[in-house]
NUPAFI-469971 format. One record per residue (C-alpha): residue number from 0; residue in one letter; y, z, x. Coordinates in Angstrom, 3 decimals, always signed. Layout:
seq->NUM&type->a&north->Y&up->Z&east->X
...
END
This chain:
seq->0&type->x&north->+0.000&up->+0.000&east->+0.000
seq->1&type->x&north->+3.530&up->-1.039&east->+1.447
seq->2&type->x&north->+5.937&up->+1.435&east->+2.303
seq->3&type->x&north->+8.704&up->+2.012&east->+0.099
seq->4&type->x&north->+9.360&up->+4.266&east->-3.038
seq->5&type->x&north->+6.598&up->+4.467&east->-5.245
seq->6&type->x&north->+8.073&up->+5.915&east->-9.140
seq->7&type->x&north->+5.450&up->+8.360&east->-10.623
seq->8&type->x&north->+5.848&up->+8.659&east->-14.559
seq->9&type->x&north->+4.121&up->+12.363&east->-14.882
seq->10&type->x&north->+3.521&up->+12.155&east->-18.923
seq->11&type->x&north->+0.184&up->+11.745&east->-20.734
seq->12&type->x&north->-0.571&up->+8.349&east->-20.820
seq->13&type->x&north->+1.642&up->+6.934&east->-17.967
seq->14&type->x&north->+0.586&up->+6.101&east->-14.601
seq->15&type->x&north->-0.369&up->+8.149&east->-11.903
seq->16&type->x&north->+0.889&up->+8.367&east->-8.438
seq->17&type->x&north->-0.837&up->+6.157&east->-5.619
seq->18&type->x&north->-4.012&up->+7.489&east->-4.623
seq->19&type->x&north->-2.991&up->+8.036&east->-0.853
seq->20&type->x&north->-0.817&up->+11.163&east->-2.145
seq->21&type->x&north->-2.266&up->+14.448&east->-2.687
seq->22&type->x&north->-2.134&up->+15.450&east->-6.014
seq->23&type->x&north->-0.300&up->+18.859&east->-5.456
seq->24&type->x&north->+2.561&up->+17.327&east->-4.295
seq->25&type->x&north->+3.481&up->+15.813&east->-7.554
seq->26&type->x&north->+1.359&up->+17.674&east->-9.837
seq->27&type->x&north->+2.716&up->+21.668&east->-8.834
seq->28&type->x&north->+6.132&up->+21.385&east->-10.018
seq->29&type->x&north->+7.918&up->+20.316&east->-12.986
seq->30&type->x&north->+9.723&up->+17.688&east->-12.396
seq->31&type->x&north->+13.477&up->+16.906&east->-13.339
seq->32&type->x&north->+13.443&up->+14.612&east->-16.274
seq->33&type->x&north->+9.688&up->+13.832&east->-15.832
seq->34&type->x&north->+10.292&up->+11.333&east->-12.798
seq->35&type->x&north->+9.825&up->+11.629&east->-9.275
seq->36&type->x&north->+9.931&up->+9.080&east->-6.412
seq->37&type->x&north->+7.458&up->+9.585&east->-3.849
seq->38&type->x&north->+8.803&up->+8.377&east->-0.352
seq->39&type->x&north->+6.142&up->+6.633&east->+1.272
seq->40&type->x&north->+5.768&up->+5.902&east->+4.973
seq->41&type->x&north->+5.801&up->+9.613&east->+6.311
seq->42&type->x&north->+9.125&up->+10.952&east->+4.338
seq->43&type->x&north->+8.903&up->+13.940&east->+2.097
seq->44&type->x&north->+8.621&up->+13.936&east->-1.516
seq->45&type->x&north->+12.095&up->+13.655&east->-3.364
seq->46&type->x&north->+13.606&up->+13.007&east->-7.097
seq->47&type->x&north->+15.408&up->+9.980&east->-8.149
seq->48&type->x&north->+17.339&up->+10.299&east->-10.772
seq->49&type->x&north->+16.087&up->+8.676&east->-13.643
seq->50&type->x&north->+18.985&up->+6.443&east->-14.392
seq->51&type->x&north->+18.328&up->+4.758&east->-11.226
seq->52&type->x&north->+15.438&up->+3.247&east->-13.090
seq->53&type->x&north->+17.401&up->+3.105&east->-16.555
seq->54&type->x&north->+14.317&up->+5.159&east->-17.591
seq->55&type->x&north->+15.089&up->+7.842&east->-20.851
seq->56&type->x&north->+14.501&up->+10.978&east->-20.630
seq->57&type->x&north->+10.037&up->+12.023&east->-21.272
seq->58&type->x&north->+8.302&up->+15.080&east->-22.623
seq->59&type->x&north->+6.745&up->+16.906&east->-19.956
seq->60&type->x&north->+2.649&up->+17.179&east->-20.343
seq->61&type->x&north->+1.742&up->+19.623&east->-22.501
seq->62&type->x&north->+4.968&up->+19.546&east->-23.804
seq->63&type->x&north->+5.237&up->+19.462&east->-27.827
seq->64&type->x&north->+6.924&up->+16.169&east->-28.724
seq->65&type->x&north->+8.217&up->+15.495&east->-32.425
seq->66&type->x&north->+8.389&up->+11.958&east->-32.162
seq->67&type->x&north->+5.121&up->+11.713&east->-29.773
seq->68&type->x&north->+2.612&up->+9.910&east->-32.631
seq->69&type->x&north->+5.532&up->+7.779&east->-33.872
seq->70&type->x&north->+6.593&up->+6.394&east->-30.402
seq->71&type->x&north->+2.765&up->+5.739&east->-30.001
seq->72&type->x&north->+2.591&up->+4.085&east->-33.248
seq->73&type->x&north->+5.813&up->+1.898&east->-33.068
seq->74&type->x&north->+5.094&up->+1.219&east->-29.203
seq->75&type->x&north->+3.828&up->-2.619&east->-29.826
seq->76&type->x&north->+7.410&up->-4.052&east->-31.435
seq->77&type->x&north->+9.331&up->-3.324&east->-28.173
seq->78&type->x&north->+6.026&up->-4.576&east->-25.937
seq->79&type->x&north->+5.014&up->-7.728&east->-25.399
seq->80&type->x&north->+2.863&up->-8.521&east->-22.021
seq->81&type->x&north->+2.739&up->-11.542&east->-20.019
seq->82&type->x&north->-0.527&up->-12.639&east->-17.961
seq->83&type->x&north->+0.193&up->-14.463&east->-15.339
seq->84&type->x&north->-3.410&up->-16.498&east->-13.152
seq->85&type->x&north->-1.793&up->-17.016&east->-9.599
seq->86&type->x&north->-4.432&up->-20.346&east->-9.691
seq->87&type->x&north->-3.931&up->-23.363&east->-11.122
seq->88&type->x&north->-8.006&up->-24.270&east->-10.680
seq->89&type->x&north->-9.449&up->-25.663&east->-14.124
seq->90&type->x&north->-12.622&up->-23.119&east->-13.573
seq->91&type->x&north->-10.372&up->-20.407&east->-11.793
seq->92&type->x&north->-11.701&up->-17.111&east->-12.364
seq->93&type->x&north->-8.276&up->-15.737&east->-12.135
seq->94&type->x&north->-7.159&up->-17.182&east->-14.878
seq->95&type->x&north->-10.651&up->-16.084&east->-16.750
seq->96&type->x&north->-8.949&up->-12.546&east->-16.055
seq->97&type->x&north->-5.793&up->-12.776&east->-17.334
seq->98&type->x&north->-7.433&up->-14.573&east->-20.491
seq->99&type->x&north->-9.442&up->-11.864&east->-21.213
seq->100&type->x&north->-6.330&up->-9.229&east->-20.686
seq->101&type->x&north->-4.687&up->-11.275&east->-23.519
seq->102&type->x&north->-8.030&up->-10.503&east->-25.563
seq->103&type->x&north->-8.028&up->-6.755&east->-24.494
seq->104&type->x&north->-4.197&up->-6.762&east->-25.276
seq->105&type->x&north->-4.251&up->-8.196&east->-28.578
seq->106&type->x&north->-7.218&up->-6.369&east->-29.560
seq->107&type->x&north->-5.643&up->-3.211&east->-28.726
seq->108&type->x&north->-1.975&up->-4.656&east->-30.877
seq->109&type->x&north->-0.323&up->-5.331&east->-28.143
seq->110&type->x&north->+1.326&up->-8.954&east->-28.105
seq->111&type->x&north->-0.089&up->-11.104&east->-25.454
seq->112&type->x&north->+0.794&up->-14.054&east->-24.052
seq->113&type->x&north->-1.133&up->-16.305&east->-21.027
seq->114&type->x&north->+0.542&up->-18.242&east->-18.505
seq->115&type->x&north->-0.514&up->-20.863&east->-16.296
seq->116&type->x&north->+1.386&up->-21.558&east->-13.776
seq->117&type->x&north->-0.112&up->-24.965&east->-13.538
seq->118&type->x&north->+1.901&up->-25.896&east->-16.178
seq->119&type->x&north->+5.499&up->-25.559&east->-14.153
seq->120&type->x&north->+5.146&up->-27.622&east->-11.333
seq->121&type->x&north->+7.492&up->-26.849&east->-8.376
seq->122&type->x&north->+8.493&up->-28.648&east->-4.602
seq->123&type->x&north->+7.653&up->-26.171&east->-2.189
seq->124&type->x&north->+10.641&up->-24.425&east->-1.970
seq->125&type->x&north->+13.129&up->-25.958&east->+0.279
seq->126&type->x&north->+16.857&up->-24.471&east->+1.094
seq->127&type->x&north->+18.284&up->-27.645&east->+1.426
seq->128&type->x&north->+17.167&up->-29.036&east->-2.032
seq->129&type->x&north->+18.182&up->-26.260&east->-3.550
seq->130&type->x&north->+21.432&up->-26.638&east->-2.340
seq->131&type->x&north->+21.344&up->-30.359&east->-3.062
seq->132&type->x&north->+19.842&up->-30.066&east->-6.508
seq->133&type->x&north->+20.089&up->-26.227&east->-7.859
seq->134&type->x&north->+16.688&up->-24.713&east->-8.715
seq->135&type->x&north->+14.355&up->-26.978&east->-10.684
seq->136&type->x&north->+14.133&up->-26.948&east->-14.370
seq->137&type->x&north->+10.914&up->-25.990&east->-14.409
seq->138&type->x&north->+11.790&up->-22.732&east->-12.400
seq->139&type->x&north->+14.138&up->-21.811&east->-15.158
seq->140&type->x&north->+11.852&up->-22.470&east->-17.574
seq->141&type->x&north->+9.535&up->-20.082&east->-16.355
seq->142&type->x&north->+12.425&up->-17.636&east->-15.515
seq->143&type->x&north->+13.206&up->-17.822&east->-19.402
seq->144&type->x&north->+9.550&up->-16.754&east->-20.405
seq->145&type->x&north->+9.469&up->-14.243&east->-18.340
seq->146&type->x&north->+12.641&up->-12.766&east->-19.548
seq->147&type->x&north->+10.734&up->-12.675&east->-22.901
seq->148&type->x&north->+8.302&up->-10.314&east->-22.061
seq->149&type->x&north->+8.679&up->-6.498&east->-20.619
seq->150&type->x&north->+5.650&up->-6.265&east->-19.016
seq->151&type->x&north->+3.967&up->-8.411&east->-16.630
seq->152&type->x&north->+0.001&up->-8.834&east->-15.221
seq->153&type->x&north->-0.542&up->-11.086&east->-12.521
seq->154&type->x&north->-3.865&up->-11.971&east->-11.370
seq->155&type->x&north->-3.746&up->-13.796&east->-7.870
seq->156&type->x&north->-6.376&up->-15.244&east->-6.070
seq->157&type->x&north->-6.938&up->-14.281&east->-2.031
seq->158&type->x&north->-5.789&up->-16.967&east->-0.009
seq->159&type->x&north->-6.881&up->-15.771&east->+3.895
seq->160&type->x&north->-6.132&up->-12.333&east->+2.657
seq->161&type->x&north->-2.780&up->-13.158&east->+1.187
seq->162&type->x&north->-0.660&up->-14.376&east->-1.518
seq->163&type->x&north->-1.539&up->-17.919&east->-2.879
seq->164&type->x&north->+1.115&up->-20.625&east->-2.210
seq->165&type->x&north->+1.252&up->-21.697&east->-5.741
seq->166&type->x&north->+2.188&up->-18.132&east->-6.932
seq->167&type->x&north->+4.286&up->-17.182&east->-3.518
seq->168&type->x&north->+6.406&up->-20.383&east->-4.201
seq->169&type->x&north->+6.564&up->-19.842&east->-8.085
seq->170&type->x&north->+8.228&up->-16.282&east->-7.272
seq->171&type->x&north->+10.380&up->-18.017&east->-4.662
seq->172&type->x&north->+11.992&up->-20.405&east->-6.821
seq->173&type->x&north->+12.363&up->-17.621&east->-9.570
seq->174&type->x&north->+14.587&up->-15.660&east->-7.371
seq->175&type->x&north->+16.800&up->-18.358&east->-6.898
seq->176&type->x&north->+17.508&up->-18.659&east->-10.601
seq->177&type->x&north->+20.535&up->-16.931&east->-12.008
seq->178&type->x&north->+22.818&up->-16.648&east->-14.595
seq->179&type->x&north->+26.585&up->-16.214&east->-14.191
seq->180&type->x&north->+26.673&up->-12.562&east->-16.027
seq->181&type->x&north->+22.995&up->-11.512&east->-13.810
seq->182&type->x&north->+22.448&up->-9.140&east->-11.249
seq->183&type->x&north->+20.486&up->-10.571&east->-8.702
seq->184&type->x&north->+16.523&up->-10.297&east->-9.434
seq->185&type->x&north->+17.481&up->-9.171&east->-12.639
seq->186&type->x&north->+14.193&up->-10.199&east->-14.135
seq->187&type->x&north->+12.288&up->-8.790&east->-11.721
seq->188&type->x&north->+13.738&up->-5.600&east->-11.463
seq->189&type->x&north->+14.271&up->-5.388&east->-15.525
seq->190&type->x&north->+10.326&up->-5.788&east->-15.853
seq->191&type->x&north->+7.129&up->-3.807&east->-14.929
seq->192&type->x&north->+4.637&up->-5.129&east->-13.276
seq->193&type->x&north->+0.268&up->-4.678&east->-12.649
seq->194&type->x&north->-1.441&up->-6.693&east->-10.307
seq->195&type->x&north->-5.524&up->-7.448&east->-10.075
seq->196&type->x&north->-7.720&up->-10.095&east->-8.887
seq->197&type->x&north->-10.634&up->-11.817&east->-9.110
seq->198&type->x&north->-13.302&up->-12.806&east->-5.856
seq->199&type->x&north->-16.607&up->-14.163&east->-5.170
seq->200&type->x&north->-16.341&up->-11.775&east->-2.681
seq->201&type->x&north->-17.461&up->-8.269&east->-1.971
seq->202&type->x&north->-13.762&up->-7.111&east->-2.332
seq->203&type->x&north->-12.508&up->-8.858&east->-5.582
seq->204&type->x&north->-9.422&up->-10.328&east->-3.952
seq->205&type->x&north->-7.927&up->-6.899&east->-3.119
seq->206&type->x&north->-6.658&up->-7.766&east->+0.770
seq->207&type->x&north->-4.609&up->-10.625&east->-1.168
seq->208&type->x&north->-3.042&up->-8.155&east->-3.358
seq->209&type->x&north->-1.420&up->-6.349&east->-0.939
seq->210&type->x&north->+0.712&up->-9.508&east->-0.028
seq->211&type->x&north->+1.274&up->-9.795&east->-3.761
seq->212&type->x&north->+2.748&up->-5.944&east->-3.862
seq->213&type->x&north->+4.732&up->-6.755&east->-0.958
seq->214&type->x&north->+6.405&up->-9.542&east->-2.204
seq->215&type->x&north->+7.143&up->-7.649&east->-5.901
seq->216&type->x&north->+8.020&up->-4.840&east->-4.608
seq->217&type->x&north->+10.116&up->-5.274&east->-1.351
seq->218&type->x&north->+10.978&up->-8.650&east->-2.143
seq->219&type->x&north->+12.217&up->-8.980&east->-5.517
seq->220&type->x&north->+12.626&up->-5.294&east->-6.155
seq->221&type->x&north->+9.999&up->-5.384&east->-9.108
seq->222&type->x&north->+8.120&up->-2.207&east->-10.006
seq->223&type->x&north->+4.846&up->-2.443&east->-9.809
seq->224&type->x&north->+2.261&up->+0.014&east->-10.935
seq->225&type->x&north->+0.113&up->+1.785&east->-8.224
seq->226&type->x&north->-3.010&up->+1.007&east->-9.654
seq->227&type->x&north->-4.774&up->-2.493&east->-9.226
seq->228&type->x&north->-7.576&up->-3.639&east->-10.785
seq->229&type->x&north->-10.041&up->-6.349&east->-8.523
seq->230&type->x&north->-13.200&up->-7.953&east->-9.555
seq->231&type->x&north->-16.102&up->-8.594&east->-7.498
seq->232&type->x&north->-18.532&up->-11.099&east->-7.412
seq->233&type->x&north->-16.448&up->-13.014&east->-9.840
seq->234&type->x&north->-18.511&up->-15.817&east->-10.222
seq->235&type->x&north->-21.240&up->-13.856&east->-12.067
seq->236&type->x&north->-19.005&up->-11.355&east->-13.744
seq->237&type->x&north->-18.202&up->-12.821&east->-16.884
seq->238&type->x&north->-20.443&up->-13.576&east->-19.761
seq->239&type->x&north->-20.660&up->-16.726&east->-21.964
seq->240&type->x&north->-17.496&up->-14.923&east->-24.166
seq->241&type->x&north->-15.089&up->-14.614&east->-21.033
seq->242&type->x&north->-15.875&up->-10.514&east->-21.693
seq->243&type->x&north->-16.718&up->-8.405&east->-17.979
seq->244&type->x&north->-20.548&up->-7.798&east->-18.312
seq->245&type->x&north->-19.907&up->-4.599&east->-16.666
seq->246&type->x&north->-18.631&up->-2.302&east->-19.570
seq->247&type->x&north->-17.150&up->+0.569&east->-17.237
seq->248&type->x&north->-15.496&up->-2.410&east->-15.292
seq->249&type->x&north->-14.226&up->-4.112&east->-18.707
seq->250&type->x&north->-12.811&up->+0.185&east->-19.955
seq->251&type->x&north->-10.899&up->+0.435&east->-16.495
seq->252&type->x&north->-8.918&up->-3.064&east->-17.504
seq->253&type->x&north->-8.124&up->-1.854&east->-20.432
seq->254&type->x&north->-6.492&up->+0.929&east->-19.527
seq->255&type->x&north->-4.530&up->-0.769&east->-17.109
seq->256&type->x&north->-3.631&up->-2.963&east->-19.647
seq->257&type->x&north->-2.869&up->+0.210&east->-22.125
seq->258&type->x&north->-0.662&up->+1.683&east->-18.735
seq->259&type->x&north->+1.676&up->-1.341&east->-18.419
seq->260&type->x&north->+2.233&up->-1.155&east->-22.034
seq->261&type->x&north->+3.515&up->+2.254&east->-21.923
seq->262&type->x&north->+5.508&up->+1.564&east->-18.836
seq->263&type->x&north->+7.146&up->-1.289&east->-20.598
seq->264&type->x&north->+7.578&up->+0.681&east->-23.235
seq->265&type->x&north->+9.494&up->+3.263&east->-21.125
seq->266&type->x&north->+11.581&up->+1.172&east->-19.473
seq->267&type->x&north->+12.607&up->-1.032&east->-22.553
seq->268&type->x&north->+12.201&up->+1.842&east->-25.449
END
């Protein structure tokens, strides 16, 4: 995991902090305002404050909460999820995973919507055309869908344990597109973000997603959930209805799915 600050959400139901972390450093004190940003690389644990993430204020766990059952039950209006295959391959098994988070999504009532970034070709990204020609259209285009969803699951193959080009050079272009009234990055840093992958090999495509953290999170400033979720031995891990033959495999998914709703729920509720 990259160095950098990793945002813990410490309420039932959010995400955890990275695993690398002891858990009685986050986990033994209250917290102020439920958030605390964990300063990776050797540096102590500190708060943020939580307006530095335009984050609201949480319950505390354990914590009664008035409004608790009809937050969870009015969650799916404000969330809609975006699943992004980092392969363009016809029989990629990439974009079999983010397929079958749409399913898990929608079957849960949480809009879902798949992407493939196939469909938004893109020149390698080049300075000079850029400065020649703007950013393409189709760079925009995919800008503008993104900006329609709050949270976002991208599953990237492993290219020589790295980011692939066609999703490296997708995010590139992205970043160059702005608005005259946008911050810079705005829709990366306005989003959240999970990140898994799919491998024939023993790993599941997790030394690629390292790159892919890198680039989200020191990059483009995105925040990206701690947990990942990688499947191995892709090529025999599906069955005939896109579902994970491996149940416990197919429950963690889900609730990575479940934590990126919440998440986009906190940051857009």
């Amino acid at each position: 995991m990259p160095p950098g600050l990793l945002l813990c959400l410490l309420s039932n139901g959010t995400f955890p902090c990275g695993q690398r972390f002891r858990q009685s450093r986050v986990t033994t004190r209250r917290p102020r305002d439920n958030i605390v940003a964990v300063q990776m690389g050797g540096g102590s644990p500190r708060a943020m404050p939580r307006e530095r993430w335009g984050l609201r204020k949480l319950s505390y766990p354990g914590q009664p909460s008035d409004t608790h059952n009809k937050k969870e039950q009015t969650m799916s209006t404000d969330v809609r999820l975006l699943f992004v295959s980092g392969s363009a391959r016809k029989n990629s098994v990439n974009k079999q995973l983010a397929r079958l988070g749409v399913a898990i999504a929608e079957a849960n009532g949480i809009p879902a919507t798949f992407l493939d970034l196939g469909d938004y070709p893109m020149p390698i990204y080049d300075g000079d055309l850029e400065a020649e020609e703007g950013p393409p259209d189709q760079a925009r285009k995919l800008k503008h869908v993104m900006g329609l969803h709050t949270g976002i699951f991208i599953a990237s193959p492993e290219y020589n344990s790295s980011i692939s080009p066609l999703l490296k050079n997708a995010i590139d272009w992205v970043s160059r597109v702005r608005e005259d009234d946008e911050e810079p990055l705005e829709v990366f840093r306005t989003r959240v973000f999970a990140i898994g992958a799919a491998s024939p090999g023993t790993l599941g495509g997790l030394r690629g997603l390292n790159a892919v953290r890198q680039v989200l999170e020191l990059g483009v400033g995105a925040l990206v959930l701690p947990e990942q979720f990688a499947v191995a031995r892709a090529g025999d891990a599906f069955d005939e209805h896109g579902h994970l033959k491996d149940k416990d495999m197919q429950g963690k998914f889900k609730t990575q799915i479940q934590k990126l709703a919440r998440a986009a729920h906190v940051l857009h509720g």
